[in-house]
C-alpha positions as CSV (number, residue, x, y, z in Angstrom):
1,X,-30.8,70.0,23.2
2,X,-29.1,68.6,20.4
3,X,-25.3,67.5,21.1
4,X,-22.8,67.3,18.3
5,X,-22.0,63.4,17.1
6,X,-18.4,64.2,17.4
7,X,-18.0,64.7,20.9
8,X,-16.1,62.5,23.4
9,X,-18.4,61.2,26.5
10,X,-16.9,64.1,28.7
11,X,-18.9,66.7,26.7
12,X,-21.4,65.0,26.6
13,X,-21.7,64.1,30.2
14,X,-21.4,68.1,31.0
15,X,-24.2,69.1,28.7
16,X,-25.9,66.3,29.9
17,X,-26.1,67.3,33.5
18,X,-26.5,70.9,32.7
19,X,-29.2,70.4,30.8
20,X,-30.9,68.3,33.8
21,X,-31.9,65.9,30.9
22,X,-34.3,63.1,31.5
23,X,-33.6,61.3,27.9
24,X,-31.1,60.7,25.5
25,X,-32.0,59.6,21.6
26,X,-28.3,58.7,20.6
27,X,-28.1,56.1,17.0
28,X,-26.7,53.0,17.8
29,X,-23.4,54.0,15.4
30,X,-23.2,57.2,13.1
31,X,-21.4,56.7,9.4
32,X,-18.2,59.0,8.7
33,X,-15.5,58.5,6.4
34,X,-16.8,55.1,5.6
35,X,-16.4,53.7,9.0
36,X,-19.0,52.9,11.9
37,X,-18.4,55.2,14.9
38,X,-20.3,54.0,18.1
39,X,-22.4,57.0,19.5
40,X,-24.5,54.7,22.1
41,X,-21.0,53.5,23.5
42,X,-20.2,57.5,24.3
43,X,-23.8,57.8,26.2
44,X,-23.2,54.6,28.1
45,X,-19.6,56.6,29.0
46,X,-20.8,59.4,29.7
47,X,-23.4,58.0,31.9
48,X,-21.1,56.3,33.9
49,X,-19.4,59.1,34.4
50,X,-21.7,60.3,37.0
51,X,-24.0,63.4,37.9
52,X,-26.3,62.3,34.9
53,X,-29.2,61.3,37.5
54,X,-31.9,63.0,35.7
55,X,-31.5,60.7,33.0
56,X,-34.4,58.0,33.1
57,X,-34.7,56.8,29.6
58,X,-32.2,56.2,26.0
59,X,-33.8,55.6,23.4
60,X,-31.7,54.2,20.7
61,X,-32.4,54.6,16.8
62,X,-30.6,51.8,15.4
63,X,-28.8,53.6,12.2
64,X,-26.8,50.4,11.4
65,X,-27.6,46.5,11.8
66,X,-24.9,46.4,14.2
67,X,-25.3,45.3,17.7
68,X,-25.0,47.9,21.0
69,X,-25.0,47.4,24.7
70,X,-28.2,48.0,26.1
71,X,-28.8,48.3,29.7
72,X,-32.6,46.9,30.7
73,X,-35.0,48.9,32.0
74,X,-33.3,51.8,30.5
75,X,-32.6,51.6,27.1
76,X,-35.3,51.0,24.6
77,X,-35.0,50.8,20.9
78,X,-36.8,53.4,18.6
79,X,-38.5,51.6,16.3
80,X,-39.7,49.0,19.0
81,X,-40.8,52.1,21.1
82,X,-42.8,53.5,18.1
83,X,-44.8,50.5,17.3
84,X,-46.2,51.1,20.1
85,X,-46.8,54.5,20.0
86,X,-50.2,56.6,19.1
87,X,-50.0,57.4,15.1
88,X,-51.7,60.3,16.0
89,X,-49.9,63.4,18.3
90,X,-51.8,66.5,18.5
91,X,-49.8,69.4,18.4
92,X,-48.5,71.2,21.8
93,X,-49.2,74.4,21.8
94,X,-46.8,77.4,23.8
95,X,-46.2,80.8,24.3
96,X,-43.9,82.6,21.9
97,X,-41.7,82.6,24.6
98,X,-41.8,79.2,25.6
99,X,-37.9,78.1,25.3
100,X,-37.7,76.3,22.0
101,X,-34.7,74.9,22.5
102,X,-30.7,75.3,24.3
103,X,-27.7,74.3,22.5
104,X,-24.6,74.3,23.9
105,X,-21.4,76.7,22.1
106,X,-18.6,74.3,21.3
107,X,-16.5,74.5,24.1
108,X,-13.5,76.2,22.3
109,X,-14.2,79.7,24.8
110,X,-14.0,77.5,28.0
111,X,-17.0,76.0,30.1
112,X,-19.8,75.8,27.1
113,X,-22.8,77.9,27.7
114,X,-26.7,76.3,27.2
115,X,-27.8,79.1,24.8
116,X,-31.6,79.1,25.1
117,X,-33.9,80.1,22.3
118,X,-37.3,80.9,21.9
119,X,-40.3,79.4,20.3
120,X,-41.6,82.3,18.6
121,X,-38.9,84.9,18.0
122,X,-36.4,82.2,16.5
123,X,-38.6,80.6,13.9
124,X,-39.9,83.9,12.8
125,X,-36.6,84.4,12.0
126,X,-35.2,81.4,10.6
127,X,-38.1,81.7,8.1
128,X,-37.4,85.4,7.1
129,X,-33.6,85.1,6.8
130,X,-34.6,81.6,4.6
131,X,-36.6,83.7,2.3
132,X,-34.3,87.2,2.3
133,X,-31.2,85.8,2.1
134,X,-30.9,82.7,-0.2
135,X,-34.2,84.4,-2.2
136,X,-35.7,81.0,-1.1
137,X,-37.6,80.1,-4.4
138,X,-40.1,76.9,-4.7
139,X,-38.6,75.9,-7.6
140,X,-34.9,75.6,-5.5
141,X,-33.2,73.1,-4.0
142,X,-31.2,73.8,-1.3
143,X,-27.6,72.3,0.7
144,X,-26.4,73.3,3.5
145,X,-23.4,71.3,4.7
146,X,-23.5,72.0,8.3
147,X,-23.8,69.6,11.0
148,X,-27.2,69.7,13.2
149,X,-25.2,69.4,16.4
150,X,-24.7,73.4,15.6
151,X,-26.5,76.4,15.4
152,X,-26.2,76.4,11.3
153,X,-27.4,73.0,11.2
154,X,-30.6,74.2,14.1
155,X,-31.8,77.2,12.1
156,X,-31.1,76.1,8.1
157,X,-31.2,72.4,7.8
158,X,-33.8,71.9,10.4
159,X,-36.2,75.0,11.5
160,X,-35.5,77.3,8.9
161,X,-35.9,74.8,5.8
162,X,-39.1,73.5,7.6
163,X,-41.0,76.4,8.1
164,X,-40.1,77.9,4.6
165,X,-41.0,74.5,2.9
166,X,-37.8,74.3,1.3
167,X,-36.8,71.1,-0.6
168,X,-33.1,70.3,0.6
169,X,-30.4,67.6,0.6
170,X,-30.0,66.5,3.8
171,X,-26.3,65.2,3.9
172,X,-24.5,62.6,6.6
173,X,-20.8,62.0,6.3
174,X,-17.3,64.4,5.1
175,X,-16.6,66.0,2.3
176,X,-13.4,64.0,1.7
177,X,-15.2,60.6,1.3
178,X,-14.9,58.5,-0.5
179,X,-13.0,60.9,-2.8
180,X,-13.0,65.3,-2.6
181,X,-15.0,66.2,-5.3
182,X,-17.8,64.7,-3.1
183,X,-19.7,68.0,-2.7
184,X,-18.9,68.9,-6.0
185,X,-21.0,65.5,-7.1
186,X,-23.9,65.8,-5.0
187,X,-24.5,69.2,-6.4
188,X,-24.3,68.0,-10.0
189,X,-26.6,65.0,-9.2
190,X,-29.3,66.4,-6.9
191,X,-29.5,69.8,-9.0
192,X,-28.7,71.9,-5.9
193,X,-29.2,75.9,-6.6
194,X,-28.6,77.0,-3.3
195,X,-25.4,75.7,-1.7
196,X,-23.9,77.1,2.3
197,X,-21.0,75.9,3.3
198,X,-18.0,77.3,5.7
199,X,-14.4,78.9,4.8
200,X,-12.8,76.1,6.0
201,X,-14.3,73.4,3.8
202,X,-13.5,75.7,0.8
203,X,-10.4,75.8,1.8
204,X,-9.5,72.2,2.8
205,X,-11.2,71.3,-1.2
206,X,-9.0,74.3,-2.7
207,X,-6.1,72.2,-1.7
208,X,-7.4,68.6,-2.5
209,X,-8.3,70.3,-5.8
210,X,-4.9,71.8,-6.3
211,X,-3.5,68.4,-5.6
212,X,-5.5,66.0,-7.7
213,X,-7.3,67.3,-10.9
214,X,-9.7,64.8,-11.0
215,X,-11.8,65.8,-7.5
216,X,-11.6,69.5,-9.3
217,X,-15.2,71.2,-9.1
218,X,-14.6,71.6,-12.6
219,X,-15.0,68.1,-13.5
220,X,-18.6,68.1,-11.9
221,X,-21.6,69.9,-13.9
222,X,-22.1,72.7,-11.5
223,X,-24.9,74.8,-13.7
224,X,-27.5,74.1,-11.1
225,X,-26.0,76.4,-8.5
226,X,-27.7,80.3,-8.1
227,X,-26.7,81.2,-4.8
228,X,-23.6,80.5,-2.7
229,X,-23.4,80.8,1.1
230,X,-20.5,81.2,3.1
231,X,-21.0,80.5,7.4
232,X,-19.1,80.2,10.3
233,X,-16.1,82.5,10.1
234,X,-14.7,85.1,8.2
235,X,-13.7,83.9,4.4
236,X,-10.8,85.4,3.2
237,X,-10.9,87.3,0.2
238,X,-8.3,84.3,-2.1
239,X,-10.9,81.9,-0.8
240,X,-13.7,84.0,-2.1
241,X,-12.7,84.7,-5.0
242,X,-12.3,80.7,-5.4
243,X,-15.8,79.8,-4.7
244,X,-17.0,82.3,-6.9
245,X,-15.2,82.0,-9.7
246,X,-15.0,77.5,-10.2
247,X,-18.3,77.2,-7.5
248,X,-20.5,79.6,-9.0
249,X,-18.9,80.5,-12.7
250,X,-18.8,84.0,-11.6
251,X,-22.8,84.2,-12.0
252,X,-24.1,83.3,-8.0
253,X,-23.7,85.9,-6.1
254,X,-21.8,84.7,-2.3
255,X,-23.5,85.5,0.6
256,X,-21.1,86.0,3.3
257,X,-23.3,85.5,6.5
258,X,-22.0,86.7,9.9
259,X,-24.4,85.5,12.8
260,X,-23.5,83.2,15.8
261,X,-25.2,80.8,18.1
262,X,-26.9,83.3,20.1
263,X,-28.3,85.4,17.2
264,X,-30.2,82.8,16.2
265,X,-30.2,83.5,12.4
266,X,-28.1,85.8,9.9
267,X,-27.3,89.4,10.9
268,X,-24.6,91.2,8.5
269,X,-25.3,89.2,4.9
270,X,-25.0,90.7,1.6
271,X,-29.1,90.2,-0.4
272,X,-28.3,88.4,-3.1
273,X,-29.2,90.6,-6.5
274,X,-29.6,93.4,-4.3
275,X,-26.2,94.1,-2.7
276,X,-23.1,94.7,-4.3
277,X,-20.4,92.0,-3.2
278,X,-17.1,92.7,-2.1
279,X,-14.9,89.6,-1.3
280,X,-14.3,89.4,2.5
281,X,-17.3,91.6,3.5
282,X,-20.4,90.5,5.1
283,X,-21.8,94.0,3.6
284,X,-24.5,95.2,5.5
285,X,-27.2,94.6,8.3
286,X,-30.4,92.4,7.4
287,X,-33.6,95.1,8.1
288,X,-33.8,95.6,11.8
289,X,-30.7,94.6,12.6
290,X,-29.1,98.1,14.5
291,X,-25.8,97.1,14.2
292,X,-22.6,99.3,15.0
293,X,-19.1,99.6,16.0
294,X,-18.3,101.1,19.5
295,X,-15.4,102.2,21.7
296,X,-14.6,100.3,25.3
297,X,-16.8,102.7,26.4
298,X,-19.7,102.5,23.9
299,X,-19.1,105.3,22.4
300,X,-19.4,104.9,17.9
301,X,-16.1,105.1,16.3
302,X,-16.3,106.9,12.6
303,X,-16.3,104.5,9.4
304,X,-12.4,103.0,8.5
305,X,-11.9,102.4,12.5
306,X,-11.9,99.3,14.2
307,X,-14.0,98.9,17.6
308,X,-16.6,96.1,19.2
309,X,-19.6,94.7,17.2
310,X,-22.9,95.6,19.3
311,X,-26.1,95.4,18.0
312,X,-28.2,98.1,19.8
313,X,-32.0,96.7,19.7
314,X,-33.6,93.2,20.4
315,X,-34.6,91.6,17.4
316,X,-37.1,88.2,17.1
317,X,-34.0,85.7,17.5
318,X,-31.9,86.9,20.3
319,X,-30.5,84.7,22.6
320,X,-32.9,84.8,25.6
321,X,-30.6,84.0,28.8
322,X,-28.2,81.5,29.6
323,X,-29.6,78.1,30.5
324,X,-29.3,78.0,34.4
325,X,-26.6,81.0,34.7
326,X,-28.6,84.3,34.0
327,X,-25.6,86.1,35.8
328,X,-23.5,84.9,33.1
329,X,-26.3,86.3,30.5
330,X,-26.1,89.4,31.6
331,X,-22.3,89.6,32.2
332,X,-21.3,88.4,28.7
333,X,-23.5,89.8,26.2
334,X,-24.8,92.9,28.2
335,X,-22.0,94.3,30.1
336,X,-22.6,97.5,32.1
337,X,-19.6,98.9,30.5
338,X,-21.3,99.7,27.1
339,X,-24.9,100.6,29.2
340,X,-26.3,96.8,30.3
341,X,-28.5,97.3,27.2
342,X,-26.2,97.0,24.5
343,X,-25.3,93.3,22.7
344,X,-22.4,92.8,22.6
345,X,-21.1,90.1,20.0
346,X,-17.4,89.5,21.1
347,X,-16.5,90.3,17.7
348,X,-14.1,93.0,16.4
349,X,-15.3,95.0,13.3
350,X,-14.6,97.9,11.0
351,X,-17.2,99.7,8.3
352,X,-15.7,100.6,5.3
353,X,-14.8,104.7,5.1
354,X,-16.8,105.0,1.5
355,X,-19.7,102.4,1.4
356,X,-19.8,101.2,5.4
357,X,-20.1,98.2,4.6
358,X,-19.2,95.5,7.2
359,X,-15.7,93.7,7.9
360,X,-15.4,91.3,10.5
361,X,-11.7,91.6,11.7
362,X,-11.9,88.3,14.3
363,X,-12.6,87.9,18.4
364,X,-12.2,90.7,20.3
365,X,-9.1,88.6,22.3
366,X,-7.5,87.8,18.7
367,X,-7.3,91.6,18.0
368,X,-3.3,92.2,18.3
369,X,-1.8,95.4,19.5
370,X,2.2,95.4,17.9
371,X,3.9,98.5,18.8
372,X,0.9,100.5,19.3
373,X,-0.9,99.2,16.1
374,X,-3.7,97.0,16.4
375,X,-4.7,94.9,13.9
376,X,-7.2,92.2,13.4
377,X,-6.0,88.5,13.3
378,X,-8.0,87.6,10.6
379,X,-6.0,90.5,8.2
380,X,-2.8,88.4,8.5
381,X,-4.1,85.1,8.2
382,X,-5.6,86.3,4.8
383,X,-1.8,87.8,3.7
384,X,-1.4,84.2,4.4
385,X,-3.2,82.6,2.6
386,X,-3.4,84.9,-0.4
387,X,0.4,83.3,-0.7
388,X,0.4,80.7,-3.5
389,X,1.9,78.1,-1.2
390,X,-0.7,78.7,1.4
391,X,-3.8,76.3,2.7
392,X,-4.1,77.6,5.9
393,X,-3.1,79.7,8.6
394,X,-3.8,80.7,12.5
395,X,-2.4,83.7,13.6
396,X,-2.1,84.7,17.7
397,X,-0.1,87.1,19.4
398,X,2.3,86.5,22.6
399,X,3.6,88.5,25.2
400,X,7.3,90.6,23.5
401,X,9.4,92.7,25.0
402,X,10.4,95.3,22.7
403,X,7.0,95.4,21.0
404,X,3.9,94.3,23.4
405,X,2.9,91.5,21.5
406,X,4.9,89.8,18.7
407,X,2.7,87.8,15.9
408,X,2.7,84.4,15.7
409,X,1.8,82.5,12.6
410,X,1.1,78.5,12.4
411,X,0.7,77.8,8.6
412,X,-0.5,74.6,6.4
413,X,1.5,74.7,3.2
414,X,-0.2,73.0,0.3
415,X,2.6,70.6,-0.1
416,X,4.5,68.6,2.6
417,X,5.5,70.7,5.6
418,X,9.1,71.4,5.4
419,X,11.9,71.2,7.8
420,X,15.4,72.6,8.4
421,X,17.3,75.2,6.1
422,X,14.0,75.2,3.8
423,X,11.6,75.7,6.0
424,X,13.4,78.7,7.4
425,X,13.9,79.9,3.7
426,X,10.0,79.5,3.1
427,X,9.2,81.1,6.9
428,X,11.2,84.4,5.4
429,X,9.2,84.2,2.1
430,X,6.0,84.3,3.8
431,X,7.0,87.3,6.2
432,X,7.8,89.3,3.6
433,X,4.9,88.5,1.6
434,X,2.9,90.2,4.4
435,X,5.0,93.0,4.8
436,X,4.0,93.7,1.4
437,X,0.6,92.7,2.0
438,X,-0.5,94.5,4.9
439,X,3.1,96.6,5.9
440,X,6.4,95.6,8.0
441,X,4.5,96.0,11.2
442,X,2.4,93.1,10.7
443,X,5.3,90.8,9.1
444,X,5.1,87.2,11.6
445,X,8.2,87.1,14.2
446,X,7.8,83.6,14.3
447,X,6.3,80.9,12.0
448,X,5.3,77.4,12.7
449,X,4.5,75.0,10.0
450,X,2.0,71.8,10.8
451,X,0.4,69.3,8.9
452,X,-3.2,70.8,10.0
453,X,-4.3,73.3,12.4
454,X,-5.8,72.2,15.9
455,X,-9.8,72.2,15.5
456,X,-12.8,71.3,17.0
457,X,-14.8,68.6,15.6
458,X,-16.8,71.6,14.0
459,X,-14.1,72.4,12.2
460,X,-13.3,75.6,14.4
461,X,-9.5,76.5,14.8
462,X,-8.8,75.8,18.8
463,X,-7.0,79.3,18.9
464,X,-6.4,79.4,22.9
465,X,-5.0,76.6,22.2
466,X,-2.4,78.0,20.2
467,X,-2.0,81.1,22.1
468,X,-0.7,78.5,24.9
469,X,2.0,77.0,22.3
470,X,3.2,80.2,20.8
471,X,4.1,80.9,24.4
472,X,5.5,77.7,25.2
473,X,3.5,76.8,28.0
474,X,2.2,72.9,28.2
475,X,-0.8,72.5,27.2
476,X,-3.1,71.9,30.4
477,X,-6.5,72.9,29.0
478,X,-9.5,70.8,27.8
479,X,-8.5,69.2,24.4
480,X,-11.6,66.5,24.0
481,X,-13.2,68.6,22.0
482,X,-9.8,68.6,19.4
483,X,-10.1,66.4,16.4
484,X,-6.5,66.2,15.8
485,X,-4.9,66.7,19.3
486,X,-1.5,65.4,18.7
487,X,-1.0,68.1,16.0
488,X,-0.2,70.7,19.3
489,X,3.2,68.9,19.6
490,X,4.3,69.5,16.5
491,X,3.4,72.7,16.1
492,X,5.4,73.7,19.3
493,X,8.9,72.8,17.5
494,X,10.6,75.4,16.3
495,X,12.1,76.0,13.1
């Protein structure tokens, strides 16, 4: 199992014991933003925290010259360890469902979960979606900006890449360092033709690009690029349109890619040459892939109407249980309610009434129901940000009186966030916007303005997080997994 860099020695420790791990292979320090972060430090933490038992060796790979603890007769370092080592390791072979490997979700739906994955099934297809989706080519070079502490990182920087042959850039770091136009840089220098990336790094370089002209993608030499990937959440249609148009010189076709942790590789995804794009659609399913929209009751709802995301067959890649909780397994992705045989991805959905092609409205718990209407989460935060003075925006619901729920929207202006009399005058600006965008019902009763929005290291918006604020309750949930936790206290003020 493979734990994310960015995680404080608490998560670790959890996944740790979970796992019932016997080693841990942590680099001394990691390099981010220019500075040395200590990653042997956090295991030593975690360690120490207790109920890690199982653990009878670290090995450390020493990334930088700089000293760490060690602790004899546990910790060895790599490159000592490897001198000593056999150059020649015969291959192990398993069954096709030997577990391959468990990584653990992020933590931003509660207790993380060990999803486990198989040897077989999963690099089947981590190799086909390689070669259908980004029209793998020998001749390419491909980038995908993910970290490998997550599934995008597992299946297409590591297996996926592997087992196509793929050359790739391999990148360690943030985009921001040491200036924004970093991505835009490496693609020009290492003639990258196939670039994947998520919504919210497009976003956070929209505004560094809007700000400074010199970290512009259109300073960089960019005519490499073929194919563009989008991964990890819904992109909004103004974000897009972006990529498209200054990434890929409206000539690469985006493939938005919806998939998650436990599908082990793309699902929905336009085929690139093949499928007409529309901005904000994930299109259609990848062959096999029986994907539909149901009822509560599992019942299909007719094209233009929202429902659940289920897939209704097995394909190679599923998720095979839940490491040590099959109860859980079964519970959360095959609930009796839609049959016990049904996936169910926790995802809202709608087809489109004249092509059926797929839209991924949000999480089933950040579908809002205002006065009878629902409406996806993800349609308001794109009125959002479709406004000119928009970066980002989060968008929950809380309990109302008159209505059910009442919207709540915490927005990232691209300038300074304002205060007072202004901020009030931009807050009514930006709820009529979306009453023209979407219609008065989904017009924001309340708007918060922050300098950022409360992620994960991942870069995943921490939206129980801001449910809890938008009803004013203190915040008594898990935040170690927050980059930025002190932004919650700001973003409770109102206007």
């Amino acid at each position: 199992s493979v734990v994310f860099g960015g995680f404080p020695a608490k998560s670790l420790q959890e996944r740790t014991q979970d796992a019932g791990a016997v080693a841990v292979i942590p680099a001394n320090y990691q390099l981010r933003g220019g500075k040395e972060l200590p990653l042997k430090a956090i295991v030593d933490e975690g360690i120490a925290m207790g109920g890690c038992e199982s653990i009878k060796n670290v090995v450390v790979y020493q990334r930088t010259p700089t000293a760490c603890n060690m602790v004899a007769g546990r910790d060895r370092l790599m490159h000592e360890v490897m001198d000593q080592a056999n150059p020649v390791c015969a291959p192990e072979f398993v069954g096709a469902e030997h577990p391959l490997f468990v990584l653990y979700t992020s933590g931003s739906t509660g207790k993380p979960k060990g999803v486990q994955h198989s040897t077989g099934g999963y690099l089947l297809w981590a190799k086909l979606t390689m070669d259908w989706t980004f029209d793998l080519q020998p001749s390419d070079v491909f980038w995908c900006t993910a970290d490998i502490g997550w599934i995008t990182g597992h299946t297409y920087i590591t297996y996926g890449p592997l087992a196509a042959g793929a050359t790739q850039v391999v990148f360690e770091g943030i985009p921001t360092y040491p200036n924004a136009g970093r991505f835009w840089q490496m693609i020009e220098k290492h003639k990258v033709s196939i670039f994947y990336t998520a919504p919210t790094a497009i976003r956070s370089l929209i505004k560094a690009a809007d700000a400074d002209a010199a970290v512009h993608p259109d300073r960089s030499d960019l005519s490499s690029l073929r194919i563009l990937g989008s991964v990890g959440e819904p992109i909004n249609p103004e974000a897009w349109m972006w990529y498209y148009k200054h990434i890929g010189h409206e000539r690469c076709p985006v493939v938005d890619t919806f998939w998650q942790t436990e599908t082990g590789g793309h699902m929905i995804t336009p085929l690139p040459g093949a499928t007409p794009l529309v901005p904000g659609s994930c299109t259609l399913p990848l062959p096999g892939i029986m994907a539909a929209i149901v009822d509560e009751t599992g019942n299909d709802v007719p094209n233009g109407s929202g429902g659940l995301l289920v897939v209704k067959r097995p394909w190679p890649s599923m998720i095979r249980t839940i490491w040590n909780d099959p109860e859980r397994f079964k519970k959360a992705y095959f609930p009796e309610e839609l049959g016990g045989t049904t996936y169910l991805a926790g995802d809202g959905a709608v087809r489109n009434i004249d092509n059926g092609y797929f839209r991924i409205t949000g999480r089933i718990d950040d579908v809002l129901n205002v006065s009878g209407h629902r409406m996806g989460t993800m349609e308001i935060e794109s009125a959002l940000v479709a406004h000119p003075m928009v970066a980002e925006a989060a968008v929950v619901g809380r309990p109302d009186d008159l209505t059910g729920e009442a919207i709540v929207a915490f927005v990232v202006l691209k300038r300074s966030r304002p205060e007072g009399d202004e901020g009030k005058a931009i807050a009514k600006e930006l709820r009529d916007w979306v009453g023209k965008q979407i219609g008065p019902i989904a017009k924001p009763k309340d708007i918060r303005f922050g300098d950022n929005l409360p992620k994960t290291r991942s870069g995943k918006i921490m939206r129980r997080l801001l449910r809890g604020v938008a009803k004013g309750e203190a915040v008594t949930q898990d935040t170690s997994t927050l980059e930025n936790p002190a932004i919650l206290e700001q973003l409770a003020q109102n206007l």
